[in-house]
Structures are given as C-alpha cells and as structure tokens.
N, C-alpha and C positions, 0 to 999 in steps of 0.2 A: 562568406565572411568567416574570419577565424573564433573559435572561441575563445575566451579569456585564457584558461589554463594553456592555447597551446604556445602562448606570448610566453611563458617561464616567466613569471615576475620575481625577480630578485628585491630582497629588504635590506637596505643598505646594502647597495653596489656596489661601492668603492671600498668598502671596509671588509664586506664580504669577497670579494674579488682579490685584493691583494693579497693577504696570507695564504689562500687557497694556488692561487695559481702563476703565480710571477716568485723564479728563485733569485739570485742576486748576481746572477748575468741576465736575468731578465726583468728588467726591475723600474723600465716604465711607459708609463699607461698615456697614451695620445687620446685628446679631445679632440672633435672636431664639431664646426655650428657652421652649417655651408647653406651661406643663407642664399639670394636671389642675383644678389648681383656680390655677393663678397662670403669667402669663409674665412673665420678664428680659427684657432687654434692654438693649443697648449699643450706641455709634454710636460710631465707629474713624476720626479722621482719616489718609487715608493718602496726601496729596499728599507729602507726602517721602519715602515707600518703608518706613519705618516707623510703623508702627500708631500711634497714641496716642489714646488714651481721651477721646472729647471729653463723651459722655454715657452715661450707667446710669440704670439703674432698674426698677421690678417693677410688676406691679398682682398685690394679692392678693386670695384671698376672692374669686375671680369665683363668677359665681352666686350672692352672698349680697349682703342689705341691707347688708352691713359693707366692700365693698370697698374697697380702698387703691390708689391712684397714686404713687407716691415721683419722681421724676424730678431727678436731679443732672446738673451739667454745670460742668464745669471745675471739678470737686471741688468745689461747693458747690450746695448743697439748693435747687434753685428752686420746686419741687412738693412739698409734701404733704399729698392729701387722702383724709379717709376720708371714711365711708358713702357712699361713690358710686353704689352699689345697680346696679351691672353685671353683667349680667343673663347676659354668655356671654361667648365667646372675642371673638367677631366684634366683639361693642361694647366692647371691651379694647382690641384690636389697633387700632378707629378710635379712642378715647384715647389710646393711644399716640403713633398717626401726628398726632394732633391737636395733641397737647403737646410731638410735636420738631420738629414743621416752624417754629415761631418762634427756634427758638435754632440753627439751624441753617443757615449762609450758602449755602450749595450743596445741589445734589441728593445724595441716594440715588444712588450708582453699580454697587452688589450689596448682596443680600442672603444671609446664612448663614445657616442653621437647623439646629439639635441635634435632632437624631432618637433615640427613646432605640434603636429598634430598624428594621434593615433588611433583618432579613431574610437568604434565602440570595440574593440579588439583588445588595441593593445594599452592596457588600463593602468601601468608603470612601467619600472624599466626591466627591458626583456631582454636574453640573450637573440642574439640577430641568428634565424636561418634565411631562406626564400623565401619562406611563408611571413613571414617580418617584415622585407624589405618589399613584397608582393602587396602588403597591406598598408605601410606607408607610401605607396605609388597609387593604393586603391584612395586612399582620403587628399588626394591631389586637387580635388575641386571645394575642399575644405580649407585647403589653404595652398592658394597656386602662385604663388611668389617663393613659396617656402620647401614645404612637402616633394618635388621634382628635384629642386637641388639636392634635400637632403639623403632623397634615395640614390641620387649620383653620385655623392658621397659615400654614402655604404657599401655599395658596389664597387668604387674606384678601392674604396678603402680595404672591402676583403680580398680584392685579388691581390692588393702591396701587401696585406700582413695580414695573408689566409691561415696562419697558422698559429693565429693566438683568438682568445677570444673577442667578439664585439660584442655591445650592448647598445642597446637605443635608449635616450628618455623622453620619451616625450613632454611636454609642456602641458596636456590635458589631463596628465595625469597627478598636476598641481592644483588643478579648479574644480 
C-alpha cells in the first residue's frame, strides 16, 4: 500500500498547474472520466490563467456494434457518429486523441483524470507515476465498473502525452 505523501497531493490543481507548467504554445489541459462502458472528455484553454472550454465530448456504448463519438468545440457539434463498433477503452481513447488533434492549435500540456475511487492512498489529487496508476488498479474491487477503465485511461493516456504532466482526482477524496 502506498503512503499518503507518496500520492504528491496538489491544492488547487488547476490553478496550481497552469501558470507553473503550460507556456502559450502549450496551453491546454485534457480531461478525461473513462467510465465503464463510455468516456468524457474535455479540452480547457488555459493560456490566460482562466480555464475555458474549448472542446467536449463522450464516446459511448464501447464494446458494443452501437458505439458513439460526439465531439463539440467552440460550442458547436463538429463530430457525430454512431455504429463505430469500438471494441475497448484503448480504441476509444485513440479516437478521441484522433479527433482532437485537428481542431486543436497547440499541444496537450496536462492531463486530468477522474478516478472514481483511490483508495486509503491516494487522499486528493496526485501527480500520476506507476505507483498511482498501480494503486488505482489495486482499489478495482472498490469499484469494478469504474476503477479498471480508469487506469486504462491513464495508461493509454501517458504513452499519447508522456511528456506533459497528469494528475488523478479521485471522487473519495470529496467524502
């Protein structure tokens, strides 16, 4: 079991995060909430120190013939397709990363990731190494709809954009 300090708990993430480490070719921050059968996401301009919504969107029905892609940006619907027939997290998460890197002028500078559960570990939101994503795969029987996606996600997630930082939050670090 890890102990608390080796989660790194950051206080205010987002606020701490962006002036520190995103310049203004690198200037926004990808969410990601990869839940069981579908992941969100969103893409955060934060070159002015304020957040703003530059894209959303979901792919659902993974694992099924029926899957969806929705993708908006700039409040208007550029993506949507069904029967996609995406077959896991993994071939989700490269549609995803497929269909933002056109509408998007700069790099990925972090990435966030919703954890539903973290355990007696990881007690807010931590910078992500192994020992992170090792500990959100250990609390999988805590929450097994949830927790497995979401370490598939962090994983898919740091080898696309190994070079910037991630963070987890978990959800149990709100109750």
């Amino acid at each position: 079991m890890l102990l608390a300090r080796s989660a790194r708990p950051l206080a205010g993430t987002a606020a701490r995060l962006a002036p520190r480490s995103l310049s203004t070719t690198n200037k926004f921050v990808l969410t990601l909430n990869a839940g069981s059968s579908s992941i969100k996401f969103g893409v955060f301009d934060v070159a002015g120190g304020t957040p703003v919504e530059r894209c959303s969107g979901i792919v659902e029905e993974v694992g099924s013939d029926h899957s969806r892609l929705k993708l908006v940006v700039d409040g208007e619907v550029k993506r949507d397709v069904a029967d996609l027939h995406i077959k896991g997290h993994g071939e989700a998460l490269a549609n995803i990363r497929d269909a933002l890197a056109p509408q998007l002028p700069g790099a990925i500078a972090a990435v966030g990731h919703r954890v539903v559960h973290g355990g007696a570990s990881i007690l807010g939101p931590a910078l992500v190494d192994d020992a992170i994503v090792d500990e959100v795969d250990a609390c999988a029987a805590l929450a097994p709809l949830h927790n497995p996606a979401n370490a598939l996600g962090i994983r898919f997630a740091r080898d696309t954009w190994g070079g910037v930082p991630h963070v987890v939050v978990p959800d149990t670090a709100f109750h």
